[in-house]
C-alpha positions as CSV (number, residue, x, y, z in Angstrom):
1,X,-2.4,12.6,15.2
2,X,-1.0,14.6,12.5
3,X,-1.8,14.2,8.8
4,X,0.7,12.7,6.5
5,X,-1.1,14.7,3.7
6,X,0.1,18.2,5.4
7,X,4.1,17.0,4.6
8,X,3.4,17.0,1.1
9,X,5.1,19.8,-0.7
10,X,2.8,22.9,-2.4
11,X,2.7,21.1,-5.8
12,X,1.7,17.9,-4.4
13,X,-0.8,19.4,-2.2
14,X,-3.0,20.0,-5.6
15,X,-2.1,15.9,-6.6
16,X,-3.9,15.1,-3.6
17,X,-6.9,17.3,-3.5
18,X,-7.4,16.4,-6.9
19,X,-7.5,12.5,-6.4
20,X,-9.6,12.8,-3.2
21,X,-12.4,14.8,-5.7
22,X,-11.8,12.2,-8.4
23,X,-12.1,8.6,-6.6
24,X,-14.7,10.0,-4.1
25,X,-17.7,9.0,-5.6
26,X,-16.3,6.8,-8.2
27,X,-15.4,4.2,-5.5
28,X,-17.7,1.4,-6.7
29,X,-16.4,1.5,-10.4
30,X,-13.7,-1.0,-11.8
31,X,-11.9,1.6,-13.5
32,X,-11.2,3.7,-10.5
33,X,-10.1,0.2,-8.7
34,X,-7.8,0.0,-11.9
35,X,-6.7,3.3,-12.0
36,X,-5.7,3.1,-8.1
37,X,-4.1,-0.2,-8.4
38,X,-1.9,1.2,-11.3
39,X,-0.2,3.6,-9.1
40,X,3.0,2.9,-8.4
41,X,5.6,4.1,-5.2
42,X,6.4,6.9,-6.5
43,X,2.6,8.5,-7.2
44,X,3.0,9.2,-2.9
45,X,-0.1,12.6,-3.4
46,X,-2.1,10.0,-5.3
47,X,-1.9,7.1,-3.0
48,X,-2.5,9.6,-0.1
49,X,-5.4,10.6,-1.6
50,X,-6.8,7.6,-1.7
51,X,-6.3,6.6,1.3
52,X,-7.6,9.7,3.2
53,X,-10.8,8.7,1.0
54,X,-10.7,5.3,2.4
55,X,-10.0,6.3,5.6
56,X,-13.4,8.4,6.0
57,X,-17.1,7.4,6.6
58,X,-18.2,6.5,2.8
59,X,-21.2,4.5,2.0
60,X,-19.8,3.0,-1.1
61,X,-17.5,0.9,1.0
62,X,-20.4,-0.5,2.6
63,X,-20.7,-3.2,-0.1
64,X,-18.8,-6.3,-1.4
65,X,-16.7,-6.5,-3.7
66,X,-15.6,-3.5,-3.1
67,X,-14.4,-2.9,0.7
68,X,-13.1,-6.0,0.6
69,X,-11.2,-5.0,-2.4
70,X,-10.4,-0.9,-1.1
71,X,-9.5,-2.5,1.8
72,X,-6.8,-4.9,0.1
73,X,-5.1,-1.7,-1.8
74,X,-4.9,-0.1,1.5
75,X,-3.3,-3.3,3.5
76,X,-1.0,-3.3,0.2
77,X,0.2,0.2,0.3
78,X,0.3,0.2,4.4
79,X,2.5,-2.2,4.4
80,X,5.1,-1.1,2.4
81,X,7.6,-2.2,-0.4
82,X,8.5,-6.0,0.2
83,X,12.5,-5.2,1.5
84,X,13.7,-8.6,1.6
85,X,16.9,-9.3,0.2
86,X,15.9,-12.9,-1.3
87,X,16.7,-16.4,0.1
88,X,20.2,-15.1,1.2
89,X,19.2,-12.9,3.8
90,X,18.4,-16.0,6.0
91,X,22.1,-16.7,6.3
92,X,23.2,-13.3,7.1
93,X,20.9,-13.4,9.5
94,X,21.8,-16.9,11.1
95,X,25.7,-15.4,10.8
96,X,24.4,-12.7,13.0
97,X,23.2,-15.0,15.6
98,X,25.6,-17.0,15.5
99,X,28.6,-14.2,16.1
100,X,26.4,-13.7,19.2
101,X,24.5,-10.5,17.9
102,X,21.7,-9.3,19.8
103,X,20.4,-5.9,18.2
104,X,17.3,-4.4,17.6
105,X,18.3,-4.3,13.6
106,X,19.0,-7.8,13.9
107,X,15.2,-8.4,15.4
108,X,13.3,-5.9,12.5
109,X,15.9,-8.0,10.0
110,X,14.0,-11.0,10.7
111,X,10.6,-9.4,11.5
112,X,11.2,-8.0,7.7
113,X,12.2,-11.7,6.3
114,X,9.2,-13.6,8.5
115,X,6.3,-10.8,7.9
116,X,3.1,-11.3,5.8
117,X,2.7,-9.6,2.9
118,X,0.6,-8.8,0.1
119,X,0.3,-7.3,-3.6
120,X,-2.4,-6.4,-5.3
121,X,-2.6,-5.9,-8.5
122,X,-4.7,-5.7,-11.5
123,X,-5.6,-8.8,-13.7
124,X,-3.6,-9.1,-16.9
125,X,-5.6,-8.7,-19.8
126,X,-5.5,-12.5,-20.4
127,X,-7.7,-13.0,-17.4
128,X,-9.9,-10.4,-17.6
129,X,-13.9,-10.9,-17.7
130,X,-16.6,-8.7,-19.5
């Protein structure tokens, strides 16, 4: 199976290198949970990075809190931007049926509208503990 990582273009290629050396053994610190979680869709060498980290044999993930919380950030990334279109896509989507549509689309529309999802993200400073 092929490495998303190799797609990455030259520049990027040092983005990811460089997170993987950062976050490696800084896995069990809040701030590097902090860091990662502030990342946002569009940091795609850093996110990559930290996955292929996650994605290895590593002894710091061996303990709670934090594979449990890794392991969140990854289900959170894996799974994508939330795409649904708010509380009107149900009525396309019943239109659709009822016109007598059949497609694939129509299937991934709902899949997309019924699916599980989560966010994580860091706690506000209101809620933070020492």
């Amino acid at each position: 199976m092929m490495q998303r990582w190799v797609l990455l273009p030259e520049a990027e290629l040092g983005v990811f290198r460089t997170t993987i050396a950062f976050i490696e053994q800084r896995l069990a610190e809040r701030a590097t949970l902090e860091w990662a979680l502030g990342l946002e869709e569009r940091d795609v060498a850093k996110r990559m990075g930290v996955l292929e980290v996650l994605s290895r044999r590593n002894d710091r993930l061996k303990k709670e809190p934090w594979r449990t919380a890794w392991r969140l950030v990854e289900e959170s990334w894996e799974s994508g931007p939330i795409a649904r279109e708010g509380s009107v896509a149900k009525y396309d989507i019943a239109d659709r049926i009822k016109s007598g549509e059949r497609s694939g689309a129509l299937i991934a529309s709902i899949l997309n509208l019924v699916r599980p999802s989560i966010k994580v993200a860091p706690f506000s400073r209101l809620l933070s503990f020492p």
